[in-house]
VEXLONU-246158 format. One line per 3 residues: number of its first residue (from 1); their letters; for each residue x negated, y, z negated of N, C-alpha, C. Coordinates in steps of 0.1 Angstrom, whole numbers. Atoms other than C-alpha are relative to their C-alpha. Example, Ala and Ser with C-alpha at 12.3 -4.5 7.8 and 13.67 -1.06 7.14 Angstrom:
1> AS> -9 -12 0 -123 -45 -78 -9 12 0  9 -11 0 -137 -11 -71 8 11 -8 .
END
This chain:
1> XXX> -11 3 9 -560 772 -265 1 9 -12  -2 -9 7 -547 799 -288 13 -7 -12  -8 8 10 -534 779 -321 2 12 -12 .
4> XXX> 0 -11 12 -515 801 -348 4 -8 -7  -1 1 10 -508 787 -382 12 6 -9  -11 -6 7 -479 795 -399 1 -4 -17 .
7> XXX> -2 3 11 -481 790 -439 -15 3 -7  14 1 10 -509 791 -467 -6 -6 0  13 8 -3 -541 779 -459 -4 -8 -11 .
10> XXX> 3 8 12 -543 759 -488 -6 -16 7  3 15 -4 -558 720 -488 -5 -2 12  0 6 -15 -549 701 -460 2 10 14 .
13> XXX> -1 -15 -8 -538 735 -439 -13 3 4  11 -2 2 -570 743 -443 -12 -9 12  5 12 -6 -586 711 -427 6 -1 13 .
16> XXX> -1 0 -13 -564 709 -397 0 15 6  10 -12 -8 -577 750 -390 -12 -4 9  16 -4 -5 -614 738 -390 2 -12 13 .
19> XXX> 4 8 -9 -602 705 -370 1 5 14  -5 -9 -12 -583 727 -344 -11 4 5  9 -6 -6 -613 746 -339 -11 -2 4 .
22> XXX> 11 11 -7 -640 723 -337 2 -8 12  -4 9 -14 -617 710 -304 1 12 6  -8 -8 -10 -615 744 -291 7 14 2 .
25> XXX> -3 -9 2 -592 763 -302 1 12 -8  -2 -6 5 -585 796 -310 7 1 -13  -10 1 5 -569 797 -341 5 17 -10 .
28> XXX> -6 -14 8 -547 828 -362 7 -7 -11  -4 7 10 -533 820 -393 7 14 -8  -5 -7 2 -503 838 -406 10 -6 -12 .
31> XXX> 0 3 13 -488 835 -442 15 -2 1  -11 4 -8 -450 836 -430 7 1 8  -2 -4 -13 -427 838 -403 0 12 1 .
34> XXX> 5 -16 -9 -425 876 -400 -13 4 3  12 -4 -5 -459 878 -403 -5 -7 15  4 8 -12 -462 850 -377 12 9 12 .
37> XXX> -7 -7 -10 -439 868 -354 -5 10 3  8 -14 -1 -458 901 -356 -9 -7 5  12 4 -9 -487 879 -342 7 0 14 .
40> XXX> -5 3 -13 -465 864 -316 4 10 9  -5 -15 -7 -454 898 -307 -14 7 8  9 -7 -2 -487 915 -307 -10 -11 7 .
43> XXX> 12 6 -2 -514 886 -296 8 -14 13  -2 14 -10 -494 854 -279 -3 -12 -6  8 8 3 -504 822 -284 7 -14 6 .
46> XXX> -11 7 -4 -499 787 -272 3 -12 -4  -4 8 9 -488 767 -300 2 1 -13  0 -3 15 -474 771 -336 0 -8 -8 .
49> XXX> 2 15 14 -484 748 -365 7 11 -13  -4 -13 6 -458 762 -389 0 -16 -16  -4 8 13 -459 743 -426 16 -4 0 .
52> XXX> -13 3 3 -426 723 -430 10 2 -11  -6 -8 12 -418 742 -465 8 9 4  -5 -15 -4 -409 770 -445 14 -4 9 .
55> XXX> -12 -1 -8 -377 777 -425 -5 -1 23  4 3 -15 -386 758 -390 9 6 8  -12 -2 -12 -348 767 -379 0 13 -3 .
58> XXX> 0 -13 -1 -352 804 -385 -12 3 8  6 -4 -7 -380 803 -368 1 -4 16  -9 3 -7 -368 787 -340 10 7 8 .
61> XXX> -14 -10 -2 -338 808 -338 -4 17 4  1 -19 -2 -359 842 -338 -10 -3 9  6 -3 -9 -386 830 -309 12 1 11 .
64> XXX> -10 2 -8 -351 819 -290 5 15 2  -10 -15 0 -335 856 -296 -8 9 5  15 -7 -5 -370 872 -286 -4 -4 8 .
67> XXX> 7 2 -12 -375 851 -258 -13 -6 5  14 4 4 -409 838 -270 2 -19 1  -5 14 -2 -412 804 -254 -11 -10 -7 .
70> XXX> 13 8 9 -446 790 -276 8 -11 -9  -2 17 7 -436 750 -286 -3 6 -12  3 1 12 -434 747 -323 -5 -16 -4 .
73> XXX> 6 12 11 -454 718 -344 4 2 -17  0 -2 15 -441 713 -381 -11 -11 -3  11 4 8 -469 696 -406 1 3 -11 .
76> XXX> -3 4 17 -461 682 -443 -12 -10 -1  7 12 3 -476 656 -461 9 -13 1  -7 16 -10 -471 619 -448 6 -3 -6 .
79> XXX> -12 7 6 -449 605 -472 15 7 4  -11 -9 0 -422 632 -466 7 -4 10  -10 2 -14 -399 615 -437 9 8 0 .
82> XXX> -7 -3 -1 -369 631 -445 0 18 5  2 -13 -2 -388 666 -441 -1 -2 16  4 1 -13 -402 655 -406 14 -3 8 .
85> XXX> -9 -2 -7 -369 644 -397 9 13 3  -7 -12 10 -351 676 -411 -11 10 15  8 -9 -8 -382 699 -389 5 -3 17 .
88> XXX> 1 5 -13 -379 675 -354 19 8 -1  -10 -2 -5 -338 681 -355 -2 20 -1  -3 -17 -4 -342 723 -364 -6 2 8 .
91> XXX> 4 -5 -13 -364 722 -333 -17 0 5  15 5 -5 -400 714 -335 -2 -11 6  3 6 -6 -415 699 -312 -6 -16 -7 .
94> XXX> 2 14 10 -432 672 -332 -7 1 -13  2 1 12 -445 665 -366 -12 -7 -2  18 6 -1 -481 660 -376 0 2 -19 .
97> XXX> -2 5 12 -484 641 -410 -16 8 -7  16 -9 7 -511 660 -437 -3 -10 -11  12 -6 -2 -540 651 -449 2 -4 18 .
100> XXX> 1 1 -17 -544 656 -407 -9 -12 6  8 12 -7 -557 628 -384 -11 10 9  0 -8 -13 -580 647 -362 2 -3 14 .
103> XXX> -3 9 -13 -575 626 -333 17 4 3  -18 -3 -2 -537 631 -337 2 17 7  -2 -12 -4 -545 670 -336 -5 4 17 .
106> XXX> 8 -7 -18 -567 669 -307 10 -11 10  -10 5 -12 -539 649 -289 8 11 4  -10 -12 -2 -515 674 -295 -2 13 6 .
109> XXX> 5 -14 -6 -537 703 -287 -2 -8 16  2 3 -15 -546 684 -253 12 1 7  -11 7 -4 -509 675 -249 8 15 4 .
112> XXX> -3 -14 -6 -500 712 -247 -5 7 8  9 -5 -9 -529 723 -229 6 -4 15  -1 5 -13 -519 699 -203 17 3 4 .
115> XXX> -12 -1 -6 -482 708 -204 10 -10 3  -3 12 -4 -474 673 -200 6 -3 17  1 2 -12 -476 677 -165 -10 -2 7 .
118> XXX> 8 5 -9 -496 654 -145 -5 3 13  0 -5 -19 -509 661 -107 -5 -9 5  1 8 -7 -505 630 -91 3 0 17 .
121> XXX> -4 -3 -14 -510 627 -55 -6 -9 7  10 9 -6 -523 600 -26 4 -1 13  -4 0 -13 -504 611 7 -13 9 8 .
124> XXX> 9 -12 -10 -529 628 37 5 13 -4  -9 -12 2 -503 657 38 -3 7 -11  4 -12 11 -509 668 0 -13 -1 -2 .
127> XXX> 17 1 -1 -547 658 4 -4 13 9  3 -15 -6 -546 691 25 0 10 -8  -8 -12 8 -529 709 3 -10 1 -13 .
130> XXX> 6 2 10 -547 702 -25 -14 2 2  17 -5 -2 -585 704 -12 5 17 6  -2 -21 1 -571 744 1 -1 4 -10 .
133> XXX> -1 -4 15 -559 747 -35 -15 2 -7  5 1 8 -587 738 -50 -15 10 5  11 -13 -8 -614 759 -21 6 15 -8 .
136> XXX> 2 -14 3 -598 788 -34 3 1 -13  -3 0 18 -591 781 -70 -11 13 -4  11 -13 5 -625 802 -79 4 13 4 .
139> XXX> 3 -14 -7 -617 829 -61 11 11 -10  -8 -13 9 -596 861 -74 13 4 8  -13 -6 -10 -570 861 -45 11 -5 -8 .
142> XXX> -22 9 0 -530 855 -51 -1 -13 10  -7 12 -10 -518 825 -36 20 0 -4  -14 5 -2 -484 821 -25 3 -13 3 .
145> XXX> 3 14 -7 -472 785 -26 16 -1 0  -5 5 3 -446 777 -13 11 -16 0  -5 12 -6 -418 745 -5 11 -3 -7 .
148> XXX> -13 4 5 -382 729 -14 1 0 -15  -8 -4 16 -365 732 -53 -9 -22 1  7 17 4 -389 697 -67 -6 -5 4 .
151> XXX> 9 4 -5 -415 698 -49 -17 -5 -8  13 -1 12 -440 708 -77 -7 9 4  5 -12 -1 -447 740 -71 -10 6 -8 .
154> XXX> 4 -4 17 -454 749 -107 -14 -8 -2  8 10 -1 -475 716 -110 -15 4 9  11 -10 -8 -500 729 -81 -2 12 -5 .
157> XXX> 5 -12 4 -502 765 -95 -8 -4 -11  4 5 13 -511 747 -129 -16 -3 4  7 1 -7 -535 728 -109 -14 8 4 .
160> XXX> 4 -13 -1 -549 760 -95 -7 5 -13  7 -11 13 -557 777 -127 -9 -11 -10  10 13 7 -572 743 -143 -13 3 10 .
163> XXX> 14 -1 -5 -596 742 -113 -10 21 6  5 -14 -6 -604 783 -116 -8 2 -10  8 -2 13 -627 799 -137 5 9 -12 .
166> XXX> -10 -8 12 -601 814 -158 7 -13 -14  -10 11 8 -591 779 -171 0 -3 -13  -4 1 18 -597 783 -208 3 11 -4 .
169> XXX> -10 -11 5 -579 812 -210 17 -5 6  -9 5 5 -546 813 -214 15 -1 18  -6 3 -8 -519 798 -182 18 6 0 .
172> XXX> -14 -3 8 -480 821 -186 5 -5 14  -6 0 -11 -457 812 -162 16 8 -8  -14 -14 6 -423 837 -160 9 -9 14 .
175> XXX> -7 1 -9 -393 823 -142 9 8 4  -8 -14 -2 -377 850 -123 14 -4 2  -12 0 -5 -348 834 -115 9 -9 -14 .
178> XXX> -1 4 10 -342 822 -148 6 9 -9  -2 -13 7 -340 857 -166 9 4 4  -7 -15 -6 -314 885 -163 -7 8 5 .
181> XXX> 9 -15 -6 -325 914 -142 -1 9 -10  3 -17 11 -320 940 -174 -10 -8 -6  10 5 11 -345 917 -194 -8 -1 7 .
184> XXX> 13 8 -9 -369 902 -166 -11 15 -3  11 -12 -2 -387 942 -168 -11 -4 -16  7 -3 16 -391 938 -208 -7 -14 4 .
187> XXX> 7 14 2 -401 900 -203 -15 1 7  18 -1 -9 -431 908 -176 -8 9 -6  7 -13 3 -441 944 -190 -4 -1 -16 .
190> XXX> -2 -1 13 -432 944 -226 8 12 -7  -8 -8 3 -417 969 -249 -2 5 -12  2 -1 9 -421 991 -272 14 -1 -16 .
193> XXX> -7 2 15 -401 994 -309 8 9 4  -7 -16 -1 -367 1016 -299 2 -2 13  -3 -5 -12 -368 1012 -263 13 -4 6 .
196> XXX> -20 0 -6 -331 998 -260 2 -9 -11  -8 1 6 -308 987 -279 -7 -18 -6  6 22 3 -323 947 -301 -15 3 2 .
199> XXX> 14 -3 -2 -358 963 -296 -11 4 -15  3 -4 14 -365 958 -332 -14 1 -4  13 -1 -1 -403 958 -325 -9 0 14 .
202> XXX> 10 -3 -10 -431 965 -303 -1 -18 6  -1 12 -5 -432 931 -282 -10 1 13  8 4 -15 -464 922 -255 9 -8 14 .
205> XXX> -6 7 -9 -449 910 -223 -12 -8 6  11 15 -5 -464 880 -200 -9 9 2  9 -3 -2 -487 903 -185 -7 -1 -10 .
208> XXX> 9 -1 11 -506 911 -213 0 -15 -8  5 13 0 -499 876 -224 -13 -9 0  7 8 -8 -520 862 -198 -10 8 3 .
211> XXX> 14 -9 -1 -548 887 -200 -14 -8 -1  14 9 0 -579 870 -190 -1 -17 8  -6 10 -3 -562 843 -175 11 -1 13 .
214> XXX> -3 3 -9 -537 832 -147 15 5 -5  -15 -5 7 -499 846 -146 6 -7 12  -3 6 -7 -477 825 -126 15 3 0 .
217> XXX> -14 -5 -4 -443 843 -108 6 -10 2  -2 13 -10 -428 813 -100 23 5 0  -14 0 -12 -393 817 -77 5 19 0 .
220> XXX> -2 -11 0 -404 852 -71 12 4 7  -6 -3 -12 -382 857 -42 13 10 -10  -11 -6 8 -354 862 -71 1 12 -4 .
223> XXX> 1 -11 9 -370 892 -86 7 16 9  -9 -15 -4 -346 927 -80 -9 6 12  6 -10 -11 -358 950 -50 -8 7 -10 .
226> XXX> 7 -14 10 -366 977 -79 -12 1 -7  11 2 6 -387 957 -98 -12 0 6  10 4 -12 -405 948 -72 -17 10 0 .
229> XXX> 13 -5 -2 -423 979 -71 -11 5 -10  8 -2 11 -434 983 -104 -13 -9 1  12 10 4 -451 947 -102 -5 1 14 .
232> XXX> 15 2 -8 -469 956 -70 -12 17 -5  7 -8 11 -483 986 -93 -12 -3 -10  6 12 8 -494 961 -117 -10 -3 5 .
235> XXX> 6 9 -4 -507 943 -93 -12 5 10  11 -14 -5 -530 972 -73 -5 4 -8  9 -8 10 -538 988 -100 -7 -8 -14 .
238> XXX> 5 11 11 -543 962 -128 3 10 -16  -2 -4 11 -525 982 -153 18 0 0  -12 2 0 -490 983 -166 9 7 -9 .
241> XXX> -6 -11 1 -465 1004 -182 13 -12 -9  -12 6 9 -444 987 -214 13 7 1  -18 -7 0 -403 996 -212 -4 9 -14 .
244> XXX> -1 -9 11 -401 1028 -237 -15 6 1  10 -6 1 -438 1033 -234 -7 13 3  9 -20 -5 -465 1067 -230 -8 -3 8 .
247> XXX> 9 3 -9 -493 1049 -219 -7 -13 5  6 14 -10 -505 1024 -194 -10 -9 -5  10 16 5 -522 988 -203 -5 -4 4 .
250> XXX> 3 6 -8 -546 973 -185 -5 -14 -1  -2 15 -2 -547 939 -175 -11 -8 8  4 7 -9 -568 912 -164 0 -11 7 .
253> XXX> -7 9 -6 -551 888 -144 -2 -6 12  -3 3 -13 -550 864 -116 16 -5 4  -8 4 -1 -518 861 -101 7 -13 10 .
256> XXX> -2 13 -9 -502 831 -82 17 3 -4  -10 -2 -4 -461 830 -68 5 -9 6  -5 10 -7 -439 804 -62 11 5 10 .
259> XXX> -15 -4 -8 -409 806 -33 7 -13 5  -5 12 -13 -385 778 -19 3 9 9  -11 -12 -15 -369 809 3 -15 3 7 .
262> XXX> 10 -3 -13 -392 818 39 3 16 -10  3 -18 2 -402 857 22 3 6 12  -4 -9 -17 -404 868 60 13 5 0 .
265> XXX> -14 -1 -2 -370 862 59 7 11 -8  -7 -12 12 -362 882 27 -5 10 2  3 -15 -2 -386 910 40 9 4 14 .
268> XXX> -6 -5 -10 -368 912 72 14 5 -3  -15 -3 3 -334 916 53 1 9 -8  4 -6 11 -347 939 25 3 -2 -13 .
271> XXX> -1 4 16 -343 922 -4 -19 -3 -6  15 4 6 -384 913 -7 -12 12 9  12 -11 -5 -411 942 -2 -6 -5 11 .
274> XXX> 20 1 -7 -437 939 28 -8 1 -6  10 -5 8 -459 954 10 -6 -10 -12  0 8 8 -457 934 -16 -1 -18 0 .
277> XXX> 3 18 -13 -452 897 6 -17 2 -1  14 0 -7 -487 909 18 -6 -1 -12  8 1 13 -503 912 -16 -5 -10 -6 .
280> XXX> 2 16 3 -490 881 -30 -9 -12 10  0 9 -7 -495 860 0 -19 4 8  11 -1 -4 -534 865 6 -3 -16 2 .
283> XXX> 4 14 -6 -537 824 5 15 -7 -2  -16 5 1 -503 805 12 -4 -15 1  9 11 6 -506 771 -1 22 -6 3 .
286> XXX> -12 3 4 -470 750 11 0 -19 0  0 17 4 -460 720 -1 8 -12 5  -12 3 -2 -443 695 17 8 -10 -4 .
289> XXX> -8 3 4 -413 680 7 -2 -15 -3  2 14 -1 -413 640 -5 4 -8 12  -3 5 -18 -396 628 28 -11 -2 5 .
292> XXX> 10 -2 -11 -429 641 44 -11 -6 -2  19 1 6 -460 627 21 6 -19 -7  -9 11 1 -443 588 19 -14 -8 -10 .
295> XXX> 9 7 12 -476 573 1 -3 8 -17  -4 -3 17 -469 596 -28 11 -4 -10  -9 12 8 -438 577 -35 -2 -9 -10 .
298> XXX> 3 11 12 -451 548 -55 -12 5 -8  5 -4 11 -477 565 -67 4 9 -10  -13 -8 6 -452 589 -82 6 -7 -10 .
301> XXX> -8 9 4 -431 561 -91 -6 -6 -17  8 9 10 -458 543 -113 -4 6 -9  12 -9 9 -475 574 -130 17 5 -10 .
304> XXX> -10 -3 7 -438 581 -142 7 -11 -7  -11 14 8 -425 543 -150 -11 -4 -11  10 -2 10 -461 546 -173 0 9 -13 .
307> XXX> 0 -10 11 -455 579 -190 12 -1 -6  -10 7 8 -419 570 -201 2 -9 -5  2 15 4 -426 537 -211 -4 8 -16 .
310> XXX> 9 -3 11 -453 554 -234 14 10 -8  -6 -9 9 -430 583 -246 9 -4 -7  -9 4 6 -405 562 -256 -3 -10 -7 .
313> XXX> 3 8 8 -422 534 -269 3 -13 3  -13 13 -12 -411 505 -243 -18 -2 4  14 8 -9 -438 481 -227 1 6 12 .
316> XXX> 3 -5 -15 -453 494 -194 7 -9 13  -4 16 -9 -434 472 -166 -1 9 13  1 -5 -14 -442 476 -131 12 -3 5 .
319> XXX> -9 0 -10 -417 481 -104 0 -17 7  1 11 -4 -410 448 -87 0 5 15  0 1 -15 -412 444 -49 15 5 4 .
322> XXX> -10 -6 -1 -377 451 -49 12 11 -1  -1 -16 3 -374 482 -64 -11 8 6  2 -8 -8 -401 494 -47 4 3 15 .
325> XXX> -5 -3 -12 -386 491 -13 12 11 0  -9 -10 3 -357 509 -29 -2 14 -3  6 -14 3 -378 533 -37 -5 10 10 .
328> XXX> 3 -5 -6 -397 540 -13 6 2 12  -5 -1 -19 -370 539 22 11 15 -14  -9 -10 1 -347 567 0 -4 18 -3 .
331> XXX> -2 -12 -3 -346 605 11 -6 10 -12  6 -10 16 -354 620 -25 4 13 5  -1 -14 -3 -334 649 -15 -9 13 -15 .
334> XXX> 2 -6 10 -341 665 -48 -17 -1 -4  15 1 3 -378 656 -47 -7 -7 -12  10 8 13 -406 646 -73 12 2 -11 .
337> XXX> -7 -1 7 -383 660 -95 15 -8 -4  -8 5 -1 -355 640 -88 -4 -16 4  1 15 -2 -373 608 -80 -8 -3 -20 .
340> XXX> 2 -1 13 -386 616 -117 10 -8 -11  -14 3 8 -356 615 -134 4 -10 3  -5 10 0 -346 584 -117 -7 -12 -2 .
343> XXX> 10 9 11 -377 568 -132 0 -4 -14  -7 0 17 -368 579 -166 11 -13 -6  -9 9 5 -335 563 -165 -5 -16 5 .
346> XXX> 5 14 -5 -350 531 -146 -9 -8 -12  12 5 11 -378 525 -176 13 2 -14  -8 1 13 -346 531 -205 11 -10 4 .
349> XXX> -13 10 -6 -320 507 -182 -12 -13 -5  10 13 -3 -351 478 -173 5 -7 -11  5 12 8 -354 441 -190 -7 -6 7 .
352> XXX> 2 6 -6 -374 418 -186 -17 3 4  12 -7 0 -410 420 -176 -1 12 14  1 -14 -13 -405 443 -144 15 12 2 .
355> XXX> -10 -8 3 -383 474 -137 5 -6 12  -8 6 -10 -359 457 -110 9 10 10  -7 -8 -5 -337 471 -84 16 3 -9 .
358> XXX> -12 -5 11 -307 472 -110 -1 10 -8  2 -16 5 -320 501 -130 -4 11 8  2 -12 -5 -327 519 -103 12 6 7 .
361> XXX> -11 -7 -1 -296 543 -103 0 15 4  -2 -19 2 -281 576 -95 5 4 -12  -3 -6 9 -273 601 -116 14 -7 -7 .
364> XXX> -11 3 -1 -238 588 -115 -1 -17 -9  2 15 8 -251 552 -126 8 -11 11  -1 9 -9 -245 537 -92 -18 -5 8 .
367> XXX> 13 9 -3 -274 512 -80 -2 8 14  4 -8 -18 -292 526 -48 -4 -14 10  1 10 -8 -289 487 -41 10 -5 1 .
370> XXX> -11 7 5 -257 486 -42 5 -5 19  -5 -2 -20 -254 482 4 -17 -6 4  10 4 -5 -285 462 19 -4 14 12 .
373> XXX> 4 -12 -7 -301 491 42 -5 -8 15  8 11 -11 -304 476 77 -7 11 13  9 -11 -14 -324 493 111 7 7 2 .
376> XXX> -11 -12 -6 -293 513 120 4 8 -15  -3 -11 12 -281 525 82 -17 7 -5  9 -9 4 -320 536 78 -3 11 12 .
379> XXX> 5 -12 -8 -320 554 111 9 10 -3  -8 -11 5 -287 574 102 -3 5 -9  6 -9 11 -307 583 69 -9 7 2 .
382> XXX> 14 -6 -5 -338 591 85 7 17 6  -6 -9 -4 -315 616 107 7 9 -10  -5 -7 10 -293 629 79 -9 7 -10 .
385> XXX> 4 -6 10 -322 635 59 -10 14 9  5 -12 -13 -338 656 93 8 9 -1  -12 -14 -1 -306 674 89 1 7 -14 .
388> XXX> 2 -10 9 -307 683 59 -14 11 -8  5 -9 2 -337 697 61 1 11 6  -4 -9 -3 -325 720 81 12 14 -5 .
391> XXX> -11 -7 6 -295 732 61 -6 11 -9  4 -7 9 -298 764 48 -15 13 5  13 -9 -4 -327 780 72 8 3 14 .
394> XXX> -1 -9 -12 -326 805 106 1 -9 8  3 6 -13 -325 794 139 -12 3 -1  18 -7 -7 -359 821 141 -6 -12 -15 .
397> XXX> 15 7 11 -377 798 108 0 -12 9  1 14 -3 -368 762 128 -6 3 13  11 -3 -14 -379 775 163 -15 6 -3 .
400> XXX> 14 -1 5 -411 793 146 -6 -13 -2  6 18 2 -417 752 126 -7 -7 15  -1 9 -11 -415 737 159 -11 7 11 .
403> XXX> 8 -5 -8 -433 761 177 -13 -4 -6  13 -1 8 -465 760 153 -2 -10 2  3 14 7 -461 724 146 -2 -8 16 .
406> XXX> -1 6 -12 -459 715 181 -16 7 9  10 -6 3 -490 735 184 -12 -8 -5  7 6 5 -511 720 165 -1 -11 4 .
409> XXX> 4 11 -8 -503 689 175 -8 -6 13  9 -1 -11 -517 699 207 -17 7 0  12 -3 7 -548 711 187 -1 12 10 .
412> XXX> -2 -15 -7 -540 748 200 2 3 15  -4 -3 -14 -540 738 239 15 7 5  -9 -11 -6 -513 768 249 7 -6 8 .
415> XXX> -10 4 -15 -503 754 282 3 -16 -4  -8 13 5 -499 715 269 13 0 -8  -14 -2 9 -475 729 240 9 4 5 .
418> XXX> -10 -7 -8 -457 751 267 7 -12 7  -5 9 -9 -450 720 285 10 -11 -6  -9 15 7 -436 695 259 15 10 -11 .
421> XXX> -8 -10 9 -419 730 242 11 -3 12  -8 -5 -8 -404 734 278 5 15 0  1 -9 -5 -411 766 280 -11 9 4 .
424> XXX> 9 -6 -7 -431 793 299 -16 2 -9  12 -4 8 -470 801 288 1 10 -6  -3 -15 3 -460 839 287 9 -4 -13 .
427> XXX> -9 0 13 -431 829 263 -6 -3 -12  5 10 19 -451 808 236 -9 15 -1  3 -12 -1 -478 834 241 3 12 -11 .
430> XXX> -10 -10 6 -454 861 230 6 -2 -14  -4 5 10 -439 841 204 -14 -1 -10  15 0 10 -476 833 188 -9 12 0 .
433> XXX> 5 -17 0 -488 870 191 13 5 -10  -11 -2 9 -447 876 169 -9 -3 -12  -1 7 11 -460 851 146 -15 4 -10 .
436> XXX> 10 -4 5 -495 862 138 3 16 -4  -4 -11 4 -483 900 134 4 -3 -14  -8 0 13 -462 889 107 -10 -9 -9 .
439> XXX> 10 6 11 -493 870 88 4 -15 0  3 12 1 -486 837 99 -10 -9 5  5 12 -7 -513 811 108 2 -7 10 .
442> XXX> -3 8 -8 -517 804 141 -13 -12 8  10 10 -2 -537 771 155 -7 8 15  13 -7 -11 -570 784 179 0 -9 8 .
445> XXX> 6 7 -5 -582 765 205 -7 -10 -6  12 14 5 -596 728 195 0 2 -13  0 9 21 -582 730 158 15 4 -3 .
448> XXX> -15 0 4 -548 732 137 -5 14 -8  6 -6 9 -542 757 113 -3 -9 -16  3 6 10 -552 756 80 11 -4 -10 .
451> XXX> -15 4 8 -516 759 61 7 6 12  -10 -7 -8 -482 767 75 13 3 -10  -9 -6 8 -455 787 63 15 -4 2 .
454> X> -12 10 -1 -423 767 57 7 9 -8 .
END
């Protein structure tokens, strides 16, 4: 944890430095914001404790124009409400009363560390996934992980770098599909002072960021053809080349890549390098969808109707019998992420000592009990939601699925799969000789594979 300080070490400033760092962290201490921004530029960090004297919303305003995504913390003295309110609306994250609690601080430093993202899980399905993850966490390879928009992709990569031995160094994650392509180069690489136009200083990019530590591409698939080959540059050579720069920087990084898009696909069409597929994808780690892992549902359900309760300040109420059924028979097209969200609003609708089927709504603020679900309206869901897993992929990615998956089932026996495939030995054969060429995982004789590429 890399804590910077924003204001004069005086007093109580003073006291929450030494408490910071008796939990941990690194700390920097910079006297005001330009100076604090010349750190942020030159060093990183992943939290700002800025005195609430100072201009919170200028600072604010210049990580926003810079692109510098490090949470702010303001910290006055406790009587001062009107300042803490005054800091929370320009944009800090929250407000830590001075003289300092230490307990308060080392929440907050944990509460960042952790991202406020949990890794809850209790299906077989992600119990695979997650003992893979965690066998190769140590190691130094890339992992490619991928699976549908809310799966928790991110959440596993996190995961990942927690259980590696990088994990008290520092975690960046870069959304590629998030940036513009003229910025995404400056954002990964960095830049020096001059190199285009708003380049009003020398600025570290993630790499260098995350030097010593884990960098996390997440929805590479997005990133330009061009770039492409810079960051498999990077990523061979372990050095890197700031926009405007003379000379090369070297890095020590492990990388990890999220995708919902099949890569194959994008290398076959040339929008995503081979070369570069191959790099990333030394361990592929996919996740599958909520539909598929049905005992992570409620535990999902509960670990979210717990932490918004808490954030907001609302008694903990369990799901009733009634809302869990509702919970658990509906499709979650949109995933954790979307069964998330409908937790949220469920624990701020609720009365009463349980959250009921009445707050459990769509976005729209229609009940998902508003139609009893009988044997026939859950098989047309079951099917609709089969189908739409399909929307949006090849014929070759759903005949590959089915081939593998049908495979396995048959714990690699060749001629049994050929038979329930309905087609020839020679064919599958052929097809599982395609599919290994191209680096997919295929099941041996008398076992499954170990992941599969969705």
């Amino acid at each position: 944890m890399r804590l910077l300080i924003i204001g004069r070490l005086n007093g109580e400033l003073v006291t929450a430095s030494k408490i910071a760092m008796n939990r941990g962290a690194a700390v920097t201490q910079a006297d005001g914001i330009e100076q604090g921004l010349a750190v942020l530029r030159a060093k990183g960090a992943d939290l700002v404790m800025i005195d609430v004297s100072l201009s919170i919303r200028d600072l604010v305003a210049a990580l926003a124009d810079e692109r510098i995504r490090t949470p702010v913390v303001a910290c006055g003295v406790a009587t001062d409400a009107k300042a803490a309110v005054a800091a929370i609306q320009a944009g800090a994250k929250e407000y830590i009363p001075l003289p300092p609690d230490p307990e308060l601080i080392a929440a907050v430093l944990q509460a960042v560390s952790e991202d406020g993202r949990a890794f809850v899980w209790r299906d077989a399905s992600m119990e695979k996934v997650v003992r893979l993850a965690e066998q190769v966490a140590r190691s130094e390879a890339s992992v490619l992980i991928t699976g549908e928009s809310g799966t928790g992709k991110e959440v596993l990569a996190r995961h990942v770098h927690q259980t590696s031995n990088r994990r008290a160094r520092p975690f960046v994650s870069v959304n590629c599909a998030a940036i513009p392509e003229a910025l995404l180069e400056s954002e990964l690489f960095g830049h020096e002072k001059g190199a285009f136009t708003g380049a009003v200083a020398r600025r570290i990019g993630r790499f260098e960021e995350a030097h010593g530590g884990t960098l996390l591409l997440d929805e590479i698939s997005e990133m330009d053809v061009r770039l492409q080959s810079k960051l498999l540059r990077a990523l061979q050579e372990r050095v890197i080349d700031r926009v405007g720069g003379s000379a090369p920087v070297k890095v020590d990084i492990r990388v990890l890549a999220t995708s919902n898009r099949n890569l194959l696909d994008e290398v076959r069409k040339g929008t995503f390098r081979e070369d570069l597929f191959y790099r990333l994808n030394v361990v592929h780690l996919r996740l599958p969808p909520l539909r598929e892992r049905p005992a992570d549902i409620l535990e999902l359900a509960g670990h979210f109707a717990r932490k918004y309760a808490e954030v907001n300040g609302l008694p903990v109420r369990p799901l009733s019998r009634e809302a869990q059924g509702l919970v658990r028979e509906n499709p979650w097209r949109g995933n954790v992420r979307e069964l998330e969200n409908t937790l949220h609003r469920a624990v701020l609708l609720a009365s009463g000592s349980e959250i009921g089927p009445d707050a459990i709504l769509t976005p729209e603020g229609e009940s998902l009990a508003a139609a009893p679900i009988g044997p026939v309206e859950r098989a047309a869901q079951v099917a609709e939601a089969a189908t739409r897993g399909l929307v949006g992929r090849t014929v070759a990615q759903v005949e590959c699925e089915l081939i593998l998956d049908t495979l396995d089932h048959c714990l690699g026996n060749r001629t049994h799969a050929a038979k329930i495939l309905g087609i020839s030995i020679r064919t599958l054969r052929n097809k599982l000789n395609e599919y290994g060429d191209a680096g997919l995982p295929v099941a041996e004789p008398g076992g499954v594979r170990m992941a599969a590429y969705g």
